[in-house]
gemmi code that builds the backbone of each chain (N, CA, C; Angstrom):
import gemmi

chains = {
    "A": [
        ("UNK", (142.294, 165.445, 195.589), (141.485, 165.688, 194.397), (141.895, 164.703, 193.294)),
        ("UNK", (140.992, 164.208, 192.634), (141.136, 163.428, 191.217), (140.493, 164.104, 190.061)),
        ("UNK", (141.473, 163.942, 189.422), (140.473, 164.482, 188.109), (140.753, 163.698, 186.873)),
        ("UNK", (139.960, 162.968, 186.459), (140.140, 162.245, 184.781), (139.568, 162.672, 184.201)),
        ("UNK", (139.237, 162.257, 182.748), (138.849, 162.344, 181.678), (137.994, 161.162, 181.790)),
        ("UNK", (136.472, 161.311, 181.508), (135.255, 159.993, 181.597), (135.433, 159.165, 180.159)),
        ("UNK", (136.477, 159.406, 179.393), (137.007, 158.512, 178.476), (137.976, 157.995, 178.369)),
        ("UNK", (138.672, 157.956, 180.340), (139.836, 157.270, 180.286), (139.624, 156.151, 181.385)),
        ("UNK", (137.776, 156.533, 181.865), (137.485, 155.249, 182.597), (137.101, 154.163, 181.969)),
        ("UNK", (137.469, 153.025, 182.358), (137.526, 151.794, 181.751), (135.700, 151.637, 181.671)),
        ("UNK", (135.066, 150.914, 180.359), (133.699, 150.536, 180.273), (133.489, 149.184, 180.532)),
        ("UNK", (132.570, 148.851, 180.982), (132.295, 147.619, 180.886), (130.501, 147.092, 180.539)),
        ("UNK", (130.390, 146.372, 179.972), (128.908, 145.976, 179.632), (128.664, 145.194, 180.922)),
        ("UNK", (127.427, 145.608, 181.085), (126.476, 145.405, 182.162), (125.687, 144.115, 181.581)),
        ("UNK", (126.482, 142.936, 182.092), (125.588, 141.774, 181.556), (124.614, 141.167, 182.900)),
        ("UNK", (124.173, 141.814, 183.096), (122.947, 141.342, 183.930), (121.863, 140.710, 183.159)),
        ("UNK", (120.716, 139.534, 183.184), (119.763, 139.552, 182.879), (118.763, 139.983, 183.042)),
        ("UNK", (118.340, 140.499, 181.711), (117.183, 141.619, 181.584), (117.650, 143.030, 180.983)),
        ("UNK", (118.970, 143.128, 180.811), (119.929, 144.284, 179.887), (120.091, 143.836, 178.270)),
        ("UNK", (119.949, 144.611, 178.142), (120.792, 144.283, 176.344), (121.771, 145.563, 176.075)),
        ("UNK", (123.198, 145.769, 175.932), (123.822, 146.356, 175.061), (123.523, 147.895, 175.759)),
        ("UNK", (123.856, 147.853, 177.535), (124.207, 148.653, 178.167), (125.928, 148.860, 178.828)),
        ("UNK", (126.430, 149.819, 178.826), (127.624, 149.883, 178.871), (127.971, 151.141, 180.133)),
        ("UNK", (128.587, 150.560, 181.125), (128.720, 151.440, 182.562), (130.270, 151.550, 182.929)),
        ("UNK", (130.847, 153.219, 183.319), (131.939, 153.250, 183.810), (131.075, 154.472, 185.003)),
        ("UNK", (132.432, 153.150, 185.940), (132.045, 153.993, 187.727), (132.964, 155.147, 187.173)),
        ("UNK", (132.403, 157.064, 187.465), (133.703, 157.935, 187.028), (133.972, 158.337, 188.314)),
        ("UNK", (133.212, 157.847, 189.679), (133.482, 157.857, 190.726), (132.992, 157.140, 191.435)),
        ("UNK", (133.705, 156.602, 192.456), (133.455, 155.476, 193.812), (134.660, 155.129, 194.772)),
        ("UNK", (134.442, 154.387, 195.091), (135.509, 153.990, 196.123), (136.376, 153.665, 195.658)),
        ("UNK", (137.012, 153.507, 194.654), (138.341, 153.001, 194.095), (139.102, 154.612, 193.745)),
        ("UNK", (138.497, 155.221, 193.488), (139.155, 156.873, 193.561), (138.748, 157.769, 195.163)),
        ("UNK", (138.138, 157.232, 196.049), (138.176, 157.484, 197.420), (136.575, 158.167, 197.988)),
        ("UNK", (135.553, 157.735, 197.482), (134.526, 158.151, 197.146), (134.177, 157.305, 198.087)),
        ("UNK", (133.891, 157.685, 199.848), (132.789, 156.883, 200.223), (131.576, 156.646, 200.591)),
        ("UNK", (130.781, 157.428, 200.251), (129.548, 157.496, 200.500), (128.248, 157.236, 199.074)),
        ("UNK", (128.707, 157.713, 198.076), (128.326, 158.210, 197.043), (128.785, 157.374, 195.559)),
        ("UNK", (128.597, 156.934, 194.720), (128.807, 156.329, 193.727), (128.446, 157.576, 192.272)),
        ("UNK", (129.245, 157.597, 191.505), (128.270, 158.403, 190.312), (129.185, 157.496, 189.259)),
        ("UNK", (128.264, 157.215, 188.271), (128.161, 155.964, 187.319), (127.899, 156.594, 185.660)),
        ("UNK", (128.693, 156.658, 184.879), (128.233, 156.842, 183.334), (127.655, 155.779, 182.542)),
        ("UNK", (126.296, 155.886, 181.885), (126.059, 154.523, 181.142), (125.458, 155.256, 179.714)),
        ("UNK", (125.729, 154.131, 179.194), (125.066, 154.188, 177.679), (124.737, 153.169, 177.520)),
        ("UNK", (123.256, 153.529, 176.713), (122.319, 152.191, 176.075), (122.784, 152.233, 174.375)),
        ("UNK", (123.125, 151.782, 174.077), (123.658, 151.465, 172.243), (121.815, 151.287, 171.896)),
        ("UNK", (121.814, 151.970, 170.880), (120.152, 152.141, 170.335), (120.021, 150.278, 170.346)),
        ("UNK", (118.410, 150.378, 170.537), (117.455, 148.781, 170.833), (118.517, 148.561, 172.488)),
        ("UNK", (119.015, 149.047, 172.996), (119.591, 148.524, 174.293), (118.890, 149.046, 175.378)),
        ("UNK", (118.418, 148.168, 176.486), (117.667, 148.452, 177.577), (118.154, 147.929, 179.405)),
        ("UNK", (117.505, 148.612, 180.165), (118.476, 148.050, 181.526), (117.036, 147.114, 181.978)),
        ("UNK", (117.082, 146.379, 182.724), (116.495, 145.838, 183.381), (115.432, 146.698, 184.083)),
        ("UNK", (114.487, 145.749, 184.115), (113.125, 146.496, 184.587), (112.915, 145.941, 185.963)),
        ("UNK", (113.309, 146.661, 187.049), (113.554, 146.265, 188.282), (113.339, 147.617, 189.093)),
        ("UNK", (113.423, 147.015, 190.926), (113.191, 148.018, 191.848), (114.630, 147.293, 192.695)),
        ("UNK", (114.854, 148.529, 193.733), (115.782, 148.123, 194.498), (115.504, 148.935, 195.777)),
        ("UNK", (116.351, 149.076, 196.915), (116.434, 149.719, 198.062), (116.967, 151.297, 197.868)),
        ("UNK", (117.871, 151.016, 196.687), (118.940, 152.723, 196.900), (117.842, 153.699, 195.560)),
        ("UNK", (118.177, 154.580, 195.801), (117.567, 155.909, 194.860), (118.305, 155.959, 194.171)),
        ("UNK", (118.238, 156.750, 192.687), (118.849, 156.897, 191.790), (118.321, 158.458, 191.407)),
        ("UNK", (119.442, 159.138, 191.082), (119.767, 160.525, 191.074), (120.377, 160.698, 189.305)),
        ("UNK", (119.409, 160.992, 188.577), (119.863, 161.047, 186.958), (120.244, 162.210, 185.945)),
        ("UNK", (121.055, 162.261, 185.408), (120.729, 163.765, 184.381), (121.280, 162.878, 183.024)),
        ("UNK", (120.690, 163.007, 182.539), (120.591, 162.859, 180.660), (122.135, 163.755, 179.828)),
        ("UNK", (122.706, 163.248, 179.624), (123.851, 163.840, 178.794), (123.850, 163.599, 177.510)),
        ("UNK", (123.149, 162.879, 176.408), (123.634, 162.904, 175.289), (122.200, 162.075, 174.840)),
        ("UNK", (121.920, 162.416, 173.658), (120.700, 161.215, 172.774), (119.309, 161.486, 174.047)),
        ("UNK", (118.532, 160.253, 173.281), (117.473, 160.131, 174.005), (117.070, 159.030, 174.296)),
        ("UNK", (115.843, 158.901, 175.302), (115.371, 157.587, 175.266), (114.051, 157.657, 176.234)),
        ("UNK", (113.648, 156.650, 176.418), (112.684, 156.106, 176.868), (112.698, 155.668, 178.587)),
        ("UNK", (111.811, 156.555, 179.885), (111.594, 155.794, 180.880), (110.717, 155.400, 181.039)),
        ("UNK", (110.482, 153.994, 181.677), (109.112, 153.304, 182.535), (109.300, 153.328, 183.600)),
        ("UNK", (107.870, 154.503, 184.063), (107.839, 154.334, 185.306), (106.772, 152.775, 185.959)),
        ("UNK", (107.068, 153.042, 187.350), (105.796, 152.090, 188.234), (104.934, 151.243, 187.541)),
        ("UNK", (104.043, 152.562, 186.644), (102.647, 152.133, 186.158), (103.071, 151.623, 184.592)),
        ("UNK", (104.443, 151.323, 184.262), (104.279, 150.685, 182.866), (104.085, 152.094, 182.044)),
        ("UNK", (104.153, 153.360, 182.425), (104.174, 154.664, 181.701), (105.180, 154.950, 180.872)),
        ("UNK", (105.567, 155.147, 179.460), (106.507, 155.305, 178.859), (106.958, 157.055, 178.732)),
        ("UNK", (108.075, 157.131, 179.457), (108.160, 159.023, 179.526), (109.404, 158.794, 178.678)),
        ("UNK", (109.016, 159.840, 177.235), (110.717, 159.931, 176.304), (111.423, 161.615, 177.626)),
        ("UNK", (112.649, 161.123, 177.031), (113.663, 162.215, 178.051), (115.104, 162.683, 177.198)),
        ("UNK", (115.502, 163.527, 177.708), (116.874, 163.494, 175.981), (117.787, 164.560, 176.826)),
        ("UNK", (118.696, 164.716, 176.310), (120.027, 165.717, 176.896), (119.033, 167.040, 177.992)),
        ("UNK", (119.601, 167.123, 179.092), (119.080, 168.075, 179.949), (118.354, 167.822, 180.542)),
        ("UNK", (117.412, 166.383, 180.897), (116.526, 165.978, 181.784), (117.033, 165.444, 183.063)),
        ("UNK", (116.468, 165.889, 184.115), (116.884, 164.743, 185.000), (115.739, 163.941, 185.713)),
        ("UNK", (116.059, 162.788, 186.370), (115.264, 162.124, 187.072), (115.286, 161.694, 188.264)),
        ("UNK", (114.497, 161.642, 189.412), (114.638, 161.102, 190.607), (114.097, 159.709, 190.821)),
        ("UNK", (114.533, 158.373, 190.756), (114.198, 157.296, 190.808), (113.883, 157.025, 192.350)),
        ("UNK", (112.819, 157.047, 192.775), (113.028, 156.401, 194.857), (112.690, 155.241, 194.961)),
        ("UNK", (113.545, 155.162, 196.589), (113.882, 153.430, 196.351), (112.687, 152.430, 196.414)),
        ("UNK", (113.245, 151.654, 195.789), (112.113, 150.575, 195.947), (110.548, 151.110, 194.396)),
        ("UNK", (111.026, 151.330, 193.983), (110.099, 151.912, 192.397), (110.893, 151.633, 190.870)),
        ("UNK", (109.906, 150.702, 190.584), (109.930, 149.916, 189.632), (110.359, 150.630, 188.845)),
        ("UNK", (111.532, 150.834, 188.023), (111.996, 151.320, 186.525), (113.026, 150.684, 185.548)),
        ("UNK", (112.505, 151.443, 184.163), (113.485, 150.499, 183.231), (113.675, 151.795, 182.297)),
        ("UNK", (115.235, 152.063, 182.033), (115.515, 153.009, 180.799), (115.687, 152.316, 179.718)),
        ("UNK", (115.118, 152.622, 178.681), (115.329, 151.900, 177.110), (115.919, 152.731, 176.090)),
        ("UNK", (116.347, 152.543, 175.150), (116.789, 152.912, 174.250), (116.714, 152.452, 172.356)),
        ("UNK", (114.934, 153.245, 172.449), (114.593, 152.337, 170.627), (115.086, 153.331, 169.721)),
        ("UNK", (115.590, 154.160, 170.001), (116.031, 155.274, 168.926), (117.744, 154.865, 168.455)),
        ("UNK", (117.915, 155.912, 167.004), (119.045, 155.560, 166.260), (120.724, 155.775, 166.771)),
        ("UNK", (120.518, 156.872, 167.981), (121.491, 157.710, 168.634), (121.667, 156.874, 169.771)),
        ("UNK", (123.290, 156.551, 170.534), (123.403, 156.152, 171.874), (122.403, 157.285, 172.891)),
        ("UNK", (122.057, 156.790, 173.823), (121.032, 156.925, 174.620), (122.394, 157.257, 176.080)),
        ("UNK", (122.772, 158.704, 176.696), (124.168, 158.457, 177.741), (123.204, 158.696, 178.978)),
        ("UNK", (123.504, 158.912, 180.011), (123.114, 159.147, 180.990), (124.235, 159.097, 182.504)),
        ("UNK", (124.221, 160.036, 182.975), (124.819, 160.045, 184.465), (123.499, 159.534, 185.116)),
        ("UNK", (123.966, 158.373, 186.488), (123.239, 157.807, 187.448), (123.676, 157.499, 189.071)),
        ("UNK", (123.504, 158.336, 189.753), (124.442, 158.776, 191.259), (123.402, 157.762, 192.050)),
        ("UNK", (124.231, 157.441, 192.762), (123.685, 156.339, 193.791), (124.430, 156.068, 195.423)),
        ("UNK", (123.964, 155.955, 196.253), (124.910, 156.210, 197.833), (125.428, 154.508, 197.423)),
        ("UNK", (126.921, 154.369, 198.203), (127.476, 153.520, 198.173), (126.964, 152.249, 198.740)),
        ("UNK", (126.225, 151.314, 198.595), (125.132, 150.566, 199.506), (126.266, 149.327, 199.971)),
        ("UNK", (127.364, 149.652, 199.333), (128.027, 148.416, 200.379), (129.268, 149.047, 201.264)),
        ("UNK", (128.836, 150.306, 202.009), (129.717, 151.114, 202.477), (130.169, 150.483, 203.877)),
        ("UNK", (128.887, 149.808, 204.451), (128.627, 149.105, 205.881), (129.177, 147.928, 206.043)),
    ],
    "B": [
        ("UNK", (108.975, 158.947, 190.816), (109.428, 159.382, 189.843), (109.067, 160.541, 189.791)),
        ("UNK", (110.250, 161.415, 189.586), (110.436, 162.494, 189.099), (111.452, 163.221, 187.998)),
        ("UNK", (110.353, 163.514, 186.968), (111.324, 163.957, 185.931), (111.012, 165.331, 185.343)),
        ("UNK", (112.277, 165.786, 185.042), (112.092, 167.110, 184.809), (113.217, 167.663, 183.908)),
        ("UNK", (112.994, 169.416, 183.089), (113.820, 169.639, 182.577), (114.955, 169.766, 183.479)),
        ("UNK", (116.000, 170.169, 183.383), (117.093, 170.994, 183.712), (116.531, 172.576, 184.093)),
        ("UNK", (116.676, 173.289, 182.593), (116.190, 174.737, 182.609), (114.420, 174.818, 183.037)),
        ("UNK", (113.674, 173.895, 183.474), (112.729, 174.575, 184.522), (113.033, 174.587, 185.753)),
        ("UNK", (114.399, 174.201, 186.302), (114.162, 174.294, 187.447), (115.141, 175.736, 187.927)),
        ("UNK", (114.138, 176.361, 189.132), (114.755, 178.026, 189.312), (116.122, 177.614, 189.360)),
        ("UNK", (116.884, 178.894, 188.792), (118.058, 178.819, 188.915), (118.235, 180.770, 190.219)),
        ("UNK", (119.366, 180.345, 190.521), (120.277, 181.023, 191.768), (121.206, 181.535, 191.745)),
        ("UNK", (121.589, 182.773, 191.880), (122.942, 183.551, 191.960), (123.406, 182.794, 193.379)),
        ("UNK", (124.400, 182.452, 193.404), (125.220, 181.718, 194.745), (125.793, 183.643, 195.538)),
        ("UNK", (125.165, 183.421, 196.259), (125.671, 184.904, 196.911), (126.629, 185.070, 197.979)),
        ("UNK", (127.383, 184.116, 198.426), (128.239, 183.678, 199.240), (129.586, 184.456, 199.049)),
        ("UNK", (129.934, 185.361, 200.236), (131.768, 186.009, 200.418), (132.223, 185.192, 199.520)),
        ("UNK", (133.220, 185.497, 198.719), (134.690, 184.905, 197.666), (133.923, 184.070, 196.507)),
        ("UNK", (132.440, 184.903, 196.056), (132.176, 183.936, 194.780), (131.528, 185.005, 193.787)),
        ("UNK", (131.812, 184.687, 192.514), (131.247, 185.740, 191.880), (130.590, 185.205, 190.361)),
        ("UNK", (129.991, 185.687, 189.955), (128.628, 185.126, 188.933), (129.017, 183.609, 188.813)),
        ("UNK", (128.038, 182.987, 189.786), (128.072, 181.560, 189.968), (126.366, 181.430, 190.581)),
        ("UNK", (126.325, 180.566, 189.667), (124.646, 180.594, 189.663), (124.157, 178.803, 189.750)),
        ("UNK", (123.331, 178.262, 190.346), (122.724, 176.814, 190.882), (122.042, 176.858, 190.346)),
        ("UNK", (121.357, 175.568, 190.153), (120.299, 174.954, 190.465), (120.213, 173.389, 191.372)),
        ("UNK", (119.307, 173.449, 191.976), (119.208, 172.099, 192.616), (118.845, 170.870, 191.510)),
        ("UNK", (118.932, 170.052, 190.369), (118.194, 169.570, 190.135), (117.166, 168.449, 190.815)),
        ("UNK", (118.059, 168.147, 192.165), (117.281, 167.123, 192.322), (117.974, 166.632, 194.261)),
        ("UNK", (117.272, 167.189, 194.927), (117.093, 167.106, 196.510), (115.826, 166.904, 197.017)),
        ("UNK", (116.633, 167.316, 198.859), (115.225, 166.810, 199.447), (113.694, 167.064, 199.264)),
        ("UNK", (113.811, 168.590, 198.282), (112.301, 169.295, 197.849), (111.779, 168.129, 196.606)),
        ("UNK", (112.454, 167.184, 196.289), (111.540, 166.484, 195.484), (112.178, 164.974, 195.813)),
        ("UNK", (112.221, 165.068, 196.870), (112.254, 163.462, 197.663), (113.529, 162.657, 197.579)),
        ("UNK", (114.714, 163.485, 197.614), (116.118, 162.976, 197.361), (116.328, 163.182, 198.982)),
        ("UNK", (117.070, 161.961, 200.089), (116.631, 162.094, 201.671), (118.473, 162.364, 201.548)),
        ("UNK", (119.335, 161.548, 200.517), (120.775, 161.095, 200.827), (121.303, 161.660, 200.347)),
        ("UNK", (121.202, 162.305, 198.690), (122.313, 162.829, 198.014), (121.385, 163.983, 197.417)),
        ("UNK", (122.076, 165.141, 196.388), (121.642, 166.206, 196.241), (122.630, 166.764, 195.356)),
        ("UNK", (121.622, 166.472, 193.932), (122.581, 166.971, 192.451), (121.918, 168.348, 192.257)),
        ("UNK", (123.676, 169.347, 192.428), (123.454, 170.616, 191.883), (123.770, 170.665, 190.204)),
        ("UNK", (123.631, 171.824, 189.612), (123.855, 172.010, 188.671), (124.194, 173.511, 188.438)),
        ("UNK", (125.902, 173.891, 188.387), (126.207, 175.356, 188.458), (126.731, 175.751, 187.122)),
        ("UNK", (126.572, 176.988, 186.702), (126.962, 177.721, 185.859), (127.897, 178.858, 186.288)),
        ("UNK", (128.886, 179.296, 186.193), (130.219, 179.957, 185.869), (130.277, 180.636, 184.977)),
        ("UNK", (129.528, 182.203, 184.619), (129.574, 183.226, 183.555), (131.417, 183.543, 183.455)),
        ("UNK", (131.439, 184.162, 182.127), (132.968, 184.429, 182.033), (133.380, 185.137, 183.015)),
        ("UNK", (134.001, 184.682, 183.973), (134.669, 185.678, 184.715), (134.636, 185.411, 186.454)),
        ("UNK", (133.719, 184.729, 186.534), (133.314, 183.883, 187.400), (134.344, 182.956, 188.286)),
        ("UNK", (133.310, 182.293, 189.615), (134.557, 182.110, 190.671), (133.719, 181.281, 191.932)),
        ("UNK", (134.245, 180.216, 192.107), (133.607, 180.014, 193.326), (134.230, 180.278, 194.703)),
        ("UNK", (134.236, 180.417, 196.166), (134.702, 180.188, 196.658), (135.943, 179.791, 197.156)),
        ("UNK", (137.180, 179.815, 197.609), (138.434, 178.890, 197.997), (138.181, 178.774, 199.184)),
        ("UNK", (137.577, 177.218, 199.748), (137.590, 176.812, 200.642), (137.686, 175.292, 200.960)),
        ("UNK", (136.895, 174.736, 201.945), (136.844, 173.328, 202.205), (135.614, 173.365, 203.235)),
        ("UNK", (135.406, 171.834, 203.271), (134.249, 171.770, 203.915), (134.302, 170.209, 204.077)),
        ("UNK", (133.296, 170.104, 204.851), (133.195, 168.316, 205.295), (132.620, 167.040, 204.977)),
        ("UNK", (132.193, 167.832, 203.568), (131.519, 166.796, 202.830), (132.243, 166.901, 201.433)),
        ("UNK", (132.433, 165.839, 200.408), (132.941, 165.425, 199.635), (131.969, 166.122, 198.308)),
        ("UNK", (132.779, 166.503, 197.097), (132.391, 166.265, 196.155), (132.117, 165.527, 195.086)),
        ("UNK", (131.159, 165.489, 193.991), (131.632, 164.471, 192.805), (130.878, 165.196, 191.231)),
        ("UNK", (132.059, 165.864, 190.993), (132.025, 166.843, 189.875), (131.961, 166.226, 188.144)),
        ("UNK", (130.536, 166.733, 187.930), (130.978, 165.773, 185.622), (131.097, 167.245, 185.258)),
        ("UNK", (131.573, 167.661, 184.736), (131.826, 168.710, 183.512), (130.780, 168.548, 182.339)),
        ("UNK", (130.273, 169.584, 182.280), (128.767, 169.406, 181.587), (129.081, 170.004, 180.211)),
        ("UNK", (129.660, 171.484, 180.304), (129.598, 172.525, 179.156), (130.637, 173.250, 179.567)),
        ("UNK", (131.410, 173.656, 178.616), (132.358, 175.048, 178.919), (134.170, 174.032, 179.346)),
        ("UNK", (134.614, 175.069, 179.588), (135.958, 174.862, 179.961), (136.279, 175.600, 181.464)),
        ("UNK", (136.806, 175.210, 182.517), (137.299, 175.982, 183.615), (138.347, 175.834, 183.856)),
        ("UNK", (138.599, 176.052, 185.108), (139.738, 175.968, 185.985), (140.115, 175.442, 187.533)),
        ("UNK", (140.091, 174.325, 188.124), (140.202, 173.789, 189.466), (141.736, 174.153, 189.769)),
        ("UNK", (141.315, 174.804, 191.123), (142.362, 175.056, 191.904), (142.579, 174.233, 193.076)),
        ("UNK", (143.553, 173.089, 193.128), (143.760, 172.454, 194.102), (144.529, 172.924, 195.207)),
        ("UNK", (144.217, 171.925, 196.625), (144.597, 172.412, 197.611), (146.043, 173.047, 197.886)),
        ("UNK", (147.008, 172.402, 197.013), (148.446, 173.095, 196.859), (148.203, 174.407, 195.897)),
        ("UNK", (147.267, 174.740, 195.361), (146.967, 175.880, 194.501), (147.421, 175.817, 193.066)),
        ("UNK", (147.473, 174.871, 192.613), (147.938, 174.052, 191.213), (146.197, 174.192, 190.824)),
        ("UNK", (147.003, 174.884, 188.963), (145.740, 175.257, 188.445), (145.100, 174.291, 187.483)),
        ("UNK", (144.456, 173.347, 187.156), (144.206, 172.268, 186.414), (142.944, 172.379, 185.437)),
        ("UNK", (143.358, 172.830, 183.986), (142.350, 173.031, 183.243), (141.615, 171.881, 182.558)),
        ("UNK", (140.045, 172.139, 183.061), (139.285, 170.582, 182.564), (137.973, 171.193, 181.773)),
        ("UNK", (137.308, 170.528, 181.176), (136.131, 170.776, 180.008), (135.180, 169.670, 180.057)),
        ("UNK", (134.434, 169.997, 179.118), (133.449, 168.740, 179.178), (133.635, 167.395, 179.163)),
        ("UNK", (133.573, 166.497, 179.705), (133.606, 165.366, 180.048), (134.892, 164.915, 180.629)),
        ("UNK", (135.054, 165.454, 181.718), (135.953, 165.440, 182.911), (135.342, 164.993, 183.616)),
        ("UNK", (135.436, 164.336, 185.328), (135.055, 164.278, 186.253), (135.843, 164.646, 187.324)),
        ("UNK", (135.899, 165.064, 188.734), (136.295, 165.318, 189.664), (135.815, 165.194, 190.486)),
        ("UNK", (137.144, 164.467, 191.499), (136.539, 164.005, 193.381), (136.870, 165.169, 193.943)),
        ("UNK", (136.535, 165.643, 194.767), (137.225, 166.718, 195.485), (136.432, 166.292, 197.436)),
        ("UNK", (137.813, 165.481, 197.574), (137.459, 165.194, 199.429), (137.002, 165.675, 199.852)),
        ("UNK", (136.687, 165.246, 201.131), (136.207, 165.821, 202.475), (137.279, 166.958, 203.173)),
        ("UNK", (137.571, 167.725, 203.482), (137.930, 168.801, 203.904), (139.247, 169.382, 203.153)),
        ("UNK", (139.095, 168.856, 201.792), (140.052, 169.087, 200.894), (139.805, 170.771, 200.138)),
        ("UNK", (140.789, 171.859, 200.758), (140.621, 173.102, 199.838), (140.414, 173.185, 198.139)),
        ("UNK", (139.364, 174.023, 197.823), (139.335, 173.961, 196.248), (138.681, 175.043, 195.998)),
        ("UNK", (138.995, 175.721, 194.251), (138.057, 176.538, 194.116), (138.025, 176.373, 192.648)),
        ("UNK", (137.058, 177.304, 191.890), (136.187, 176.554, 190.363), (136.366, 177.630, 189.557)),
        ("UNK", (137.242, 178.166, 188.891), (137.418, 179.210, 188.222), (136.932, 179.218, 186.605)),
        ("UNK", (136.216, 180.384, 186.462), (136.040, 180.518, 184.888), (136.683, 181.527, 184.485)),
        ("UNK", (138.010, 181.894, 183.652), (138.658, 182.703, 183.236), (138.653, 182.708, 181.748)),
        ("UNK", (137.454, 181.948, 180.990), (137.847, 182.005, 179.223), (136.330, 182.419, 179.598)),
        ("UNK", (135.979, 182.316, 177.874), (134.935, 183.745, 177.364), (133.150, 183.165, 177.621)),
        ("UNK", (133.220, 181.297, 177.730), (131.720, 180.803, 177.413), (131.993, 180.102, 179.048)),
        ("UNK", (130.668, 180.278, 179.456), (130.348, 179.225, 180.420), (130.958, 178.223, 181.102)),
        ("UNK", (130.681, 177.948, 181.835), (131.703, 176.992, 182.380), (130.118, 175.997, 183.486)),
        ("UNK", (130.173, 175.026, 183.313), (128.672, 174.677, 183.631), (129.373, 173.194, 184.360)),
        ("UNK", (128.861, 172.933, 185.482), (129.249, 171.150, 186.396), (128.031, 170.788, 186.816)),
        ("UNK", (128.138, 169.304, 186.800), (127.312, 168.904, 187.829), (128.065, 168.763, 189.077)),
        ("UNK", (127.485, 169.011, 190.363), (128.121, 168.752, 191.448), (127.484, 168.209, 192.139)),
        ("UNK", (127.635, 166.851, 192.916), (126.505, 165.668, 193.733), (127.654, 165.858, 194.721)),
        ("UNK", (126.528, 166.164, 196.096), (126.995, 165.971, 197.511), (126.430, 165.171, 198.009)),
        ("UNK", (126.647, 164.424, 199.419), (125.571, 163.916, 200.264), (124.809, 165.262, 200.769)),
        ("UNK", (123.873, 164.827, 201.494), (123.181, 165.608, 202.386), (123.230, 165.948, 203.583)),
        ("UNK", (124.084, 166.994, 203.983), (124.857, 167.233, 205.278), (123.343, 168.031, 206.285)),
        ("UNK", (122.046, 168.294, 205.479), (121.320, 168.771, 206.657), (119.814, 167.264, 207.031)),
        ("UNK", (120.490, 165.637, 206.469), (119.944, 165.047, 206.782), (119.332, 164.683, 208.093)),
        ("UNK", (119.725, 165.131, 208.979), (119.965, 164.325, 210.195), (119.513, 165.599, 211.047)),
    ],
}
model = gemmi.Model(1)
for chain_id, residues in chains.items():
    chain = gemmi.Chain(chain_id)
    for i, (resn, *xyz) in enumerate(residues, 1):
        res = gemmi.Residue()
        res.name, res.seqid = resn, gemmi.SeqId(i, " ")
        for name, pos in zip(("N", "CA", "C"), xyz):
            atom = gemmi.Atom()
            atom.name, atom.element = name, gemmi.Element(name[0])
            atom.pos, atom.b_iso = gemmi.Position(*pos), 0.0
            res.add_atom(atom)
        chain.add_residue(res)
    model.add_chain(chain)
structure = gemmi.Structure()
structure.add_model(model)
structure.setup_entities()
């Protein structure tokens, strides 16, 4: 068993292009013995957004703190805020944003895709 | 895409030998197109208790609301609160105690052991 404190995992900004002023700590994965499964803390710092992209793996979400903004597929803007969750499936276009005054947190679980 | 509250989705008394007011929800499995992983969401009334056991699939626990109590496999009692996280292995004994007065609320993400 591990147990930390998600403010004693190290953050790091997500400088990918197509992000602005997103900030991700793994609070579980394979470096604490996690192999199948990834679960990821992020925050968008208000005007901060992730990339508007699709991929292969699903994304498994619940909203912890502030609010913000998803686009789905169709370019649909859905606001979402503490207590929402979301099912992203793979390969479907999305982007979380963040235009409001409050950090924007979010948990985002994902299977380990480089387990193989 | 699927998004949703939290509190619309039914919630569950866990009725299982050695557990007591411990109540689910799925937020987000195979009933709404999750094939790999499968985020619960439990609540722990005062007094409350899950299980002491193990099993063959891994956990990956955030601390949502409330304060509890993890009992690890040596039976060491480890008090954690909101914004904690916890691994809890693959056939690693554990159990989830609420012994103070408010809630005690986790997310808990498994894989999906009836994939296959």
């Amino acid at each position: 068993m591990k147990i930390r404190q998600n403010s004693e995992v190290k953050e790091v900004e997500v400088a990918l292009k197509g992000t602005r002023s997103m900030w991700k700590r793994v609070l579980i994965g394979p470096d604490n013995g996690s192999k199948n499964i990834i679960m990821r803390y992020f925050t968008l710092l208000p005007g901060g957004y992730s990339e508007r992209h699709s991929h292969s793996h699903e994304h498994l979400v619940n909203i912890e703190s502030g609010k913000g903004i998803v686009v789905d597929k169709n370019g649909n803007e859905i606001e979402v805020s503490e207590g929402y969750n979301i099912f992203v499936e793979a390969d479907e276009l999305h982007q979380f944003q963040n235009p409001f005054e409050k950090n924007f947190e979010f948990i985002c679980v994902i299977p380990n895709i480089n387990q193989n």
